[in-house]
VEXVO-521159 format. One record per atom (N, C-alpha, C): x, y, z; residue in one letter. Coordinates in steps of 0.02 Angstrom, whole numbers, plus 50000, padded with zeros to 5 digits. Atoms other than C-alpha are relative to their C-alpha. Layout:
<atoms>
XYZA/...
</atoms>
This chain:
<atoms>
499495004149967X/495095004150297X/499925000550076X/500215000249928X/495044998650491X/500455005950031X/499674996849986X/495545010650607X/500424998950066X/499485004549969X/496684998150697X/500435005550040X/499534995849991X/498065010550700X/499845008750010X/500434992950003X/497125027850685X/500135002750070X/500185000349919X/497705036550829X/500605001050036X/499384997449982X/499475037350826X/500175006349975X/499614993650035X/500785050150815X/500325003849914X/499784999950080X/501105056850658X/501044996849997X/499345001950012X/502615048250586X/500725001750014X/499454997349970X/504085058750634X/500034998450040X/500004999649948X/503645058650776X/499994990850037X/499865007849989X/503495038550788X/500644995149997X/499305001050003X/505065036350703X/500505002350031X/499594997349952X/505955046650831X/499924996650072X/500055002949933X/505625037150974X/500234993149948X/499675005750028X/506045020450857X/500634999650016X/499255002049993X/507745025450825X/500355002650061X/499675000349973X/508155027850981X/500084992650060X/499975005049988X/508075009151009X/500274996049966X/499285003150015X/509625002150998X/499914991249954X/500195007350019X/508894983950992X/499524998849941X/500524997350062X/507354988850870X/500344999849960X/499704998950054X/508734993050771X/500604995449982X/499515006850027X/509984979250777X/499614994949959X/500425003949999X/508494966850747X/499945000649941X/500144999650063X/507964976650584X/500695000849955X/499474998650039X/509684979350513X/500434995050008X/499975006650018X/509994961150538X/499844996649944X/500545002050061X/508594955550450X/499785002449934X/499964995650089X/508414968250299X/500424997549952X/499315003250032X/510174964650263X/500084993949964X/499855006650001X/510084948850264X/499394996549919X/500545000550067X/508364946150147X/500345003649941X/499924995950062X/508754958650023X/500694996649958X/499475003250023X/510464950549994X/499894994249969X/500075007150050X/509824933149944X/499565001249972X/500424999350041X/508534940149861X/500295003449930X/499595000550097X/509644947249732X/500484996349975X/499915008450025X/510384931149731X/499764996849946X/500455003150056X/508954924349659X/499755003249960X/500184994850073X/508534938149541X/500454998849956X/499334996950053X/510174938649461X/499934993249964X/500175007050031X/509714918949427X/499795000249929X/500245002150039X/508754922949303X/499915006449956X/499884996850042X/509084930249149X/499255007649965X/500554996150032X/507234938149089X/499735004050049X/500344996349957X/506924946449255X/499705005149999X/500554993250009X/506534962449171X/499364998449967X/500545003450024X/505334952149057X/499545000750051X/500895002749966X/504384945049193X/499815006950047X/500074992749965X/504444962449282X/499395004749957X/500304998150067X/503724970049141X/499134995849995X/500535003250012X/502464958149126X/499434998350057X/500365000049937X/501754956949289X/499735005250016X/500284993250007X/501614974849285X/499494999749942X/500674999150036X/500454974049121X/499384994950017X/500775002949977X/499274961649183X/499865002850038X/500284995249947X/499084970349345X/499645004349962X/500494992450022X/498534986549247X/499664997449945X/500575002350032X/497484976249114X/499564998850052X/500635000349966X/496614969449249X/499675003650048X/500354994349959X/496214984849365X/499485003449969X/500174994950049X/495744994849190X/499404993849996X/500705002750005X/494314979449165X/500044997050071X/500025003749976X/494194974149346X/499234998749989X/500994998750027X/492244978349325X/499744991749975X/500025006550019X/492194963049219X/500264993050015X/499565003849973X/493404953249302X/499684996750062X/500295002549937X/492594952549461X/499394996949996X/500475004950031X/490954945149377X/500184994249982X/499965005350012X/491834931849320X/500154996850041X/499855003149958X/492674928349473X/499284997450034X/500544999849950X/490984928249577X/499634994449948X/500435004650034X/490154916149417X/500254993050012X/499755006349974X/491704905049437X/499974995650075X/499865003149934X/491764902649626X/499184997949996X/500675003949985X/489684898249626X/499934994849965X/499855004950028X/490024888149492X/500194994550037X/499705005649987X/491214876649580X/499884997650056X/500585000749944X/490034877949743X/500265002450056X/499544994149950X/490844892549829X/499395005850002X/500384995349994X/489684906449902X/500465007550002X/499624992350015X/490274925549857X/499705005450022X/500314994049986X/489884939349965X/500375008849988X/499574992950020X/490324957849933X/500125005650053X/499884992749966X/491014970750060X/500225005649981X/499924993650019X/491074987350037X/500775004250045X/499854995049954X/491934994250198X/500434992450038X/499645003549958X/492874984350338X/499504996850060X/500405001649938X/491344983350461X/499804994549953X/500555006450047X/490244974850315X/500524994050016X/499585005649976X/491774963450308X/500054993750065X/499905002749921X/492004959150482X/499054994350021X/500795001249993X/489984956050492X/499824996549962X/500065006950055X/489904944150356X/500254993850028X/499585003950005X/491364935150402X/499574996250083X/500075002149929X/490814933950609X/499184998849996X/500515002749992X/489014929350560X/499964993849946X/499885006950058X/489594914450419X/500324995450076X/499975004049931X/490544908550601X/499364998750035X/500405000349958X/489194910250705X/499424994149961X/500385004450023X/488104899950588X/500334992649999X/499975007950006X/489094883950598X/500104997450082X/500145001449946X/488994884850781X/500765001150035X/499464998149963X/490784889150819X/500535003950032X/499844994249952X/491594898250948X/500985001549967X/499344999850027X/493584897250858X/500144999749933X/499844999250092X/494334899650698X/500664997750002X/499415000250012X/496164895550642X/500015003949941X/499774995550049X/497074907450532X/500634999249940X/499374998550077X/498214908950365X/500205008950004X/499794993550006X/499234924050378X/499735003249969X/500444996850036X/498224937750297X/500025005150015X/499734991149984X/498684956450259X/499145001549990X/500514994749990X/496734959550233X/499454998450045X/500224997249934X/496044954650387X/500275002850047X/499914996749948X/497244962150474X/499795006950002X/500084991650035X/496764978350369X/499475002150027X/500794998549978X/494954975950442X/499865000450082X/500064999249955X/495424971250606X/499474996150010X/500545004849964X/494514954650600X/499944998050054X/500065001549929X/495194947150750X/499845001350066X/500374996749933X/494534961150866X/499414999149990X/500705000249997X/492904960450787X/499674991550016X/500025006949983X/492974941350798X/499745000150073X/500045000149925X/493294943350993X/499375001550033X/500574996949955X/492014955251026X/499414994749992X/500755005450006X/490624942050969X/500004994050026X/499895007549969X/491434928151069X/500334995749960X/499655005950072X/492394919250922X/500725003150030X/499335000149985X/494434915550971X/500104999849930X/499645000150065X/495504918450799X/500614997850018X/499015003549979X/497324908050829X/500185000949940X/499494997550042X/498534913950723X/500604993549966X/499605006349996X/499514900050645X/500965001249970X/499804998150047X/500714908050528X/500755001350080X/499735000749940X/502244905750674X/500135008350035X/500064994749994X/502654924950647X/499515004550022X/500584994449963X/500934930450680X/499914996450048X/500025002949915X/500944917750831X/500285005450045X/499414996549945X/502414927150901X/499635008450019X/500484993749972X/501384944150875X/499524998350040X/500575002749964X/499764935250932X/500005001650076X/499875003149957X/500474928651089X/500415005950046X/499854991749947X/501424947651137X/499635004150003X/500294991950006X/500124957151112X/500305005249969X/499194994750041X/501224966650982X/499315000249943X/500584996650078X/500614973550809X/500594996549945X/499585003650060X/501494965950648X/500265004549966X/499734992950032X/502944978250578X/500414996549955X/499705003550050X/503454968950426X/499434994449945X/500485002550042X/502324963250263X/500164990650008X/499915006050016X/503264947450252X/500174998250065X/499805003249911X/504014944550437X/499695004650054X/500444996049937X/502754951250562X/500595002250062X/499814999349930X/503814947950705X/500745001949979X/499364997650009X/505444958350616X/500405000450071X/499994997449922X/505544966550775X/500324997250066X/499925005149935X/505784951550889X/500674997249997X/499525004650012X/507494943650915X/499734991750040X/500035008249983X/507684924050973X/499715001150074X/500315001349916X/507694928751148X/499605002650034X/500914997949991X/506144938951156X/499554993749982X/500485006150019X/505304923051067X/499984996050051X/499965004249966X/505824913451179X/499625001250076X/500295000949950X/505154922451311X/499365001750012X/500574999650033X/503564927351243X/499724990350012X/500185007550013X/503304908051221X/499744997350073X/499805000649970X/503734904151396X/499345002550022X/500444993149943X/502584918351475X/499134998949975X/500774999450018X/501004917651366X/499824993549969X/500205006450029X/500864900551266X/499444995950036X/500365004849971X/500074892151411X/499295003650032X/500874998049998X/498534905251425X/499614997849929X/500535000550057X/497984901551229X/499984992149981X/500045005450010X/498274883051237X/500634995850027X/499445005949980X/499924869851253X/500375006250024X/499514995149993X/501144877651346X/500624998049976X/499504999850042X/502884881251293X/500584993950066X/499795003149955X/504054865751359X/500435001850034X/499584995249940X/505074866751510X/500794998149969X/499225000050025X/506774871851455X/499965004749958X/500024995250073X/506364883351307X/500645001950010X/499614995950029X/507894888451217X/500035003949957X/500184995550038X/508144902451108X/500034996949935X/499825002150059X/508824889550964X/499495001549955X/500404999650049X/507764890350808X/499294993849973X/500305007450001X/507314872050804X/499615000050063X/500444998949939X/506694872950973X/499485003250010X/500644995450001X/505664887150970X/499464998049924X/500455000950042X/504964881650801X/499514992050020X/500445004849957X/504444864350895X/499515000750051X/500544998549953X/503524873351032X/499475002549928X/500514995850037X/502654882250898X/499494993449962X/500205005750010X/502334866650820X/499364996850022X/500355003849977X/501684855650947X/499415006450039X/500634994049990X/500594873351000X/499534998849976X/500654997950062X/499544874650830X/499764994249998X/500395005950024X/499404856650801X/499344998250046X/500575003249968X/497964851950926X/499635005149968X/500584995450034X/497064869050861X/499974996849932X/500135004250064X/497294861950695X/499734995550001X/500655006349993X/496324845450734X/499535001550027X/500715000849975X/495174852750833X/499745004749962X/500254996950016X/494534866950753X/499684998649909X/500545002750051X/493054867050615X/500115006849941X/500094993650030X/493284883750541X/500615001249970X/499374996350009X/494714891850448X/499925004849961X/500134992850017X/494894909650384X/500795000449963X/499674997250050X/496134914450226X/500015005549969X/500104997050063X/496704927450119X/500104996449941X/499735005050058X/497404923249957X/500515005749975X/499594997050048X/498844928549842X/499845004049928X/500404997050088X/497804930449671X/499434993450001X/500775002750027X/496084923849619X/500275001249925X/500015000050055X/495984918949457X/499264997849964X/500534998150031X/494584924349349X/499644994949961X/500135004850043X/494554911449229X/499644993350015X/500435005549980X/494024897249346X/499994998950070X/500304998949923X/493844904749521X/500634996250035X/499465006749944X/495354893849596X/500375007650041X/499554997149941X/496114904149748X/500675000750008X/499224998950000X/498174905049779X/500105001050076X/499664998549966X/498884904749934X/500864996249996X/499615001950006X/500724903649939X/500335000850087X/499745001149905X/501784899350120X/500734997949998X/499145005949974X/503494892650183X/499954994650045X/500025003349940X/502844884050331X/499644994049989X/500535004349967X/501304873350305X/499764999150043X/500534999449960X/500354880150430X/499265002749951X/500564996750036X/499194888450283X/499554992549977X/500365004550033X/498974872750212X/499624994050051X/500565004249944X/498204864450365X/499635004050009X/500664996950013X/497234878250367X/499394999749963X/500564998150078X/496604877950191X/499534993950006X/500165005349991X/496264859650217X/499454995350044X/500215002549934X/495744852450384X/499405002450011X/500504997949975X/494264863350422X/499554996549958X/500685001550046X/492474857850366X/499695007449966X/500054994250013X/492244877550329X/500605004149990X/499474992250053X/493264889950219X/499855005950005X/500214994550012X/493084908250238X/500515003949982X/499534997950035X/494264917350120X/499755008249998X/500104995350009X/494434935850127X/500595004349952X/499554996850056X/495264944349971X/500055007049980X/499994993750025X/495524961949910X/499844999949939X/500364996150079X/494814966949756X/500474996549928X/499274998550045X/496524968149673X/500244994649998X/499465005050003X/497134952649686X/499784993949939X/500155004250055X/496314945749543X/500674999849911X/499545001150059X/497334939049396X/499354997749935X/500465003050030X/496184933849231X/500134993649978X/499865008750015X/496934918349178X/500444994150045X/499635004849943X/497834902049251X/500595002949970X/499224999450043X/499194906449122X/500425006350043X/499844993949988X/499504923849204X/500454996150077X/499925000449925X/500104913449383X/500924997649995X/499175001950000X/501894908049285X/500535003750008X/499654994849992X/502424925549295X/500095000050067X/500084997049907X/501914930149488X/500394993150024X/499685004849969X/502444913449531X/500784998649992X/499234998049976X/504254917049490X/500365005250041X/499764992249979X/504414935249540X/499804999450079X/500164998849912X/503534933249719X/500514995550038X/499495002449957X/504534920149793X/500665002750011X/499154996650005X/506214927349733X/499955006850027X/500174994449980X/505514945049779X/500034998150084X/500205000549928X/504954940549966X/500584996150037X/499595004849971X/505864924650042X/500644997949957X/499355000250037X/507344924449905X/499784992649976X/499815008350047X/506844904749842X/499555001949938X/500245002050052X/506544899849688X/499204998449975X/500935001150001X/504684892549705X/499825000450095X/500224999849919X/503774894549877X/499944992050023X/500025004049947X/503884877949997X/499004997849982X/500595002050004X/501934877449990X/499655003249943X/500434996650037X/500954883749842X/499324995850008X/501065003649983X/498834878849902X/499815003349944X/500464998250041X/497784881249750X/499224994350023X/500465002749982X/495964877749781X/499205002549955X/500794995150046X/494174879649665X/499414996950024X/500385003549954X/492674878049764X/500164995850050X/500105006749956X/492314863449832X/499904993549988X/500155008850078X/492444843249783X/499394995850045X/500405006849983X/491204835949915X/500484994450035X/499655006449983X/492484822549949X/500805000250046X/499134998449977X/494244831450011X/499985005850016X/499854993049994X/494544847650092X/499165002350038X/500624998749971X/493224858950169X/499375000249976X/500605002350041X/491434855150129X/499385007549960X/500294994950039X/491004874250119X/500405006849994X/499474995650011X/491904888150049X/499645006949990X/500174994350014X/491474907350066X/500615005749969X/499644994050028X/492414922449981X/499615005549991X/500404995249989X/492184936750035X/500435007349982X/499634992750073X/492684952349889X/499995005250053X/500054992449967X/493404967349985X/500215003449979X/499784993150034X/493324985249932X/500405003250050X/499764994049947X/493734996550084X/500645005449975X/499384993750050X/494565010649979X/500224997349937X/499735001250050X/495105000549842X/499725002149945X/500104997950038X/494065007749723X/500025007149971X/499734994250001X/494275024549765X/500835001149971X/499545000250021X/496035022749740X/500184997949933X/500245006650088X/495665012349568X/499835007849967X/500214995050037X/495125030849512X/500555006749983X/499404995649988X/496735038349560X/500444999149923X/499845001750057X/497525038949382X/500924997750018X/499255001349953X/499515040249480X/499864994050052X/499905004249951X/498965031149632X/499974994850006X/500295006350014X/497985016349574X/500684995749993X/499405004450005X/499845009349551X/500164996350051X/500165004049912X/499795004749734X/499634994449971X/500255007049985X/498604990749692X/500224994549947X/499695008550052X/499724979849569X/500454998150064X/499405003649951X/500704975149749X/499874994750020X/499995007049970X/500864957549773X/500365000950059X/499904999349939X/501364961149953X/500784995050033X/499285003449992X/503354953749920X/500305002050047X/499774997949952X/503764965450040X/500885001749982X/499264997250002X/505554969949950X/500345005250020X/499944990549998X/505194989849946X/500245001250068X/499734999049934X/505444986550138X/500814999150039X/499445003549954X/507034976650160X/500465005649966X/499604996050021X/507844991150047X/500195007150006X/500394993449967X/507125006250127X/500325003550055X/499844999049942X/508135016350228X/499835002050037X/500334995349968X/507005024850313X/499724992150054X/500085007949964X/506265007050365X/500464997450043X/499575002649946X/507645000350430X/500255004350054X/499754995649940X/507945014850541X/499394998250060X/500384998249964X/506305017050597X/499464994850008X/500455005849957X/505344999050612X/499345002049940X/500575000250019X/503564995450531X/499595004250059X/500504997549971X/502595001550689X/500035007449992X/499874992349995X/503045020450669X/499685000649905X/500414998150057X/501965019050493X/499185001450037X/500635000749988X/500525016550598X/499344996749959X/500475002950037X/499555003650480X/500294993450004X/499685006750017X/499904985350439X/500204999849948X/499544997850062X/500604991550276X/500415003850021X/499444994449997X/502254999750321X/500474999649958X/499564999450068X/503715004350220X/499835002149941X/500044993250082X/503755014050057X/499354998049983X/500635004250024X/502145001550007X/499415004450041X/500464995549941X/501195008750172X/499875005150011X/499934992649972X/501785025750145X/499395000549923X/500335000350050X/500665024549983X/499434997149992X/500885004049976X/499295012250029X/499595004150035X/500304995449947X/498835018350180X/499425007349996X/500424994250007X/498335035250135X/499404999449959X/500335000650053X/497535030849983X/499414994450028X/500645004849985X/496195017650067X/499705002350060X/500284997949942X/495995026250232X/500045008649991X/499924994950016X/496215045050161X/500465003450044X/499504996149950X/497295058350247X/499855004250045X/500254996749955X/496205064850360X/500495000350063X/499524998349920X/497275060050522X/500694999849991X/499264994349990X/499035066450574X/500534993549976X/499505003550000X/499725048550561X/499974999149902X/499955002350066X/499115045050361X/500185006749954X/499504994950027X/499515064250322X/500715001250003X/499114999150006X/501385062350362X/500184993449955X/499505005850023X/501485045050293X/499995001249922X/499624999350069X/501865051850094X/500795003750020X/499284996950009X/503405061850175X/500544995950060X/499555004149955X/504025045650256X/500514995349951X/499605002350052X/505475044550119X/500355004549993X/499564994850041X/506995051750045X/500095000649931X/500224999950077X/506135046649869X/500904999149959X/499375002350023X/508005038249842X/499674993949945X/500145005950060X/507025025849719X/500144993550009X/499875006650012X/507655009349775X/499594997950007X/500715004149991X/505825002649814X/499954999749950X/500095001850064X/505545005149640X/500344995349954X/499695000850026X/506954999849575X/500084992750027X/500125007849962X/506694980749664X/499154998349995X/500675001350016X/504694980949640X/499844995149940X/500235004650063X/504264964149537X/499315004949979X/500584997750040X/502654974449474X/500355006649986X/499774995450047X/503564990649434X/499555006750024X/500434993149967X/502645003049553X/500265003949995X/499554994649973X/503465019149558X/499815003050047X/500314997249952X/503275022849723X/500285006350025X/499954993649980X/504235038849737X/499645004249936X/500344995150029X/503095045349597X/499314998550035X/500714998549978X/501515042349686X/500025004650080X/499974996649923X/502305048749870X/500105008949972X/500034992250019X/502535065349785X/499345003749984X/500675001050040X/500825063349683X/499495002850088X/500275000049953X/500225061049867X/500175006050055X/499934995849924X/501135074349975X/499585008549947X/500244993750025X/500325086649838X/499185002150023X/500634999349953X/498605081049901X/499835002250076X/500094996649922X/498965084850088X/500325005349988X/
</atoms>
């Protein structure tokens, strides 16, 4: 795993300087509140929730226990449908695949789809260093982008930020990475989501390139998943003449049938609706619509190691809903950046170690960044128990 974050204070010690930021902490105990509440809204909707709980959890662990085979089929389907499949091992290989598939179509910019595993690799620095700009489209990772900030929230990068930081973030930096922010900016919602707007859109027409994760790959006939609220992903997915999709290992599902489960539990899990605003499905390539060439590029960087962990391997059934966070008290005290990873919260205190090991001071404290009160578990559409693996884990350090 990148070592983005590598480097901080060990966790106590991060979270103690957090909470003593008053605003840090209005911001997240706004926003927690507020998610978690309509999210069991929409749980309570629906009657089989332990069903599909249940069930999301056994495919996950069918398909880890054969990913071996799984991932062959994925890699037969995507060449099949005239998708090229490369394999990283590590985060550099990653990065070096991805910034020499740019460099071959001659272009110096990329546009982006929110994506927890390049941030894991720390594409966009390696992007930079080779002369390639990465714009962030995803409005949340704009708002990080554009402060020079780090993303402390799976599902809302910019937790952290209230209105009138956005606003002045917008104001201050917009007009070094392209349109600037118009004169008047208000903090309203509508407003600031119009600068953001009329921002991305010219990068969106002009740019040739676009770079994805995905939600789940599916085995059966290679088709991709990204799910969104905004429709900035889907001008992503779209618009470019070049696709470069970077996925985790784990995120494979084996059939189409398997996507009726995840596709109830994630929306209601993450953003509290019913179905997501944008669901992009995409297989290969048609020649005639969409981008003309599509790469996917399979990343390990720890995930298999962890895949051996007989307790830990539970970490990788996380569809990245980001609930375990909004329920977490430790989280809401102490912010995503005081995990020191782009996985924070009970999820991060369990990832983290397990893909980047516990060698340094910040991924050895992060199993005893909990009071193992169980509510992450006890809200997890896949059914992780993550205070049995943070124990599992503080026995290894």
């Amino acid at each position: 795993m990148s070592g983005t974050f590598v480097g901080m204070p060990a966790f106590p010690v991060a979270a103690r300087q957090a909470v003593g930021n008053e605003t840090l902490r209005g911001n997240l105990r706004h926003a927690t509140h507020t998610i978690r509440d309509k999210r069991a809204r929409a749980v309570a909707e629906l009657d089989d929730w332990a069903a599909l709980r249940e069930a999301g959890k056994q495919i996950k662990d069918h398909t880890l226990r054969h990913l071996d085979r799984y991932l062959v089929q994925v890699e037969e389907a995507v060449t099949a449908a005239g998708g090229t499949v490369h394999w990283a091992a590590d985060a550099d290989e990653a990065n070096e695949i991805v910034a020499r598939l740019v460099e071959e179509t001659g272009e110096s910019e990329v546009v982006k789809v929110k994506s927890m595993a390049t941030q894991e690799i720390a594409l966009n620095e390696a992007l930079e260093a080779r002369g390639i700009h990465a714009y962030e489209t995803d409005l949340a990772e704009l708002i990080v982008q554009l402060g020079k900030d780090r993303p402390s929230h799976i599902l809302v990068p910019a937790i952290h930020r209230n209105r009138g930081e956005i606003r002045d973030i917008f104001r201050s930096e917009m007009s070094e990475w392209g349109r600037p922010a118009p004169e008047g900016l208000t903090d309203t919602p509508a407003e600031l989501a119009e600068a953001a707007r009329l921002h991305l859109r010219e990068k969106f027409l002009r740019a040739k390139v676009g770079i994805s994760g995905a939600n789940f790959v599916v085995a059966e006939t290679g088709t991709l998943v990204v799910v969104e609220s905004e429709g900035n992903g889907r001008m992503c997915l779209t618009l470019p003449e070049t696709l470069i999709s970077v996925v985790g290992i784990e995120k494979i599902v084996p059939r189409w049938q398997d996507l009726e489960v995840f596709l109830q539990t994630l929306p209601r899990s993450s953003t509290a609706e019913r179905m997501n605003p944008y669901t992009s499905m995409w297989t290969g390539t048609t020649g005639e619509d969409g981008p003309r060439t599509f790469h996917l590029v399979l990343l390990d960087n720890g995930r298999t190691d962890t895949l051996a962990d007989e307790v830990g391997r539970q970490a990788l059934r996380c569809i990245r809903c980001s609930a375990c966070l909004n329920v977490c008290p430790v989280y809401e005290r102490a912010g995503g950046h005081a995990y020191g990873s782009v996985y924070p919260g009970p999820i991060g205190a369990i990832l983290s170690p397990q893909l980047r090991g516990t060698g340094s001071e910040i991924d050895a404290s992060l199993p005893y960044a909990s009071s193992l009160c169980g509510a992450c578990y006890e809200v997890c559409p896949v059914a992780i128990d993550i205070p049995e693996v943070l124990v599992h884990l503080r026995e290894r350090v």
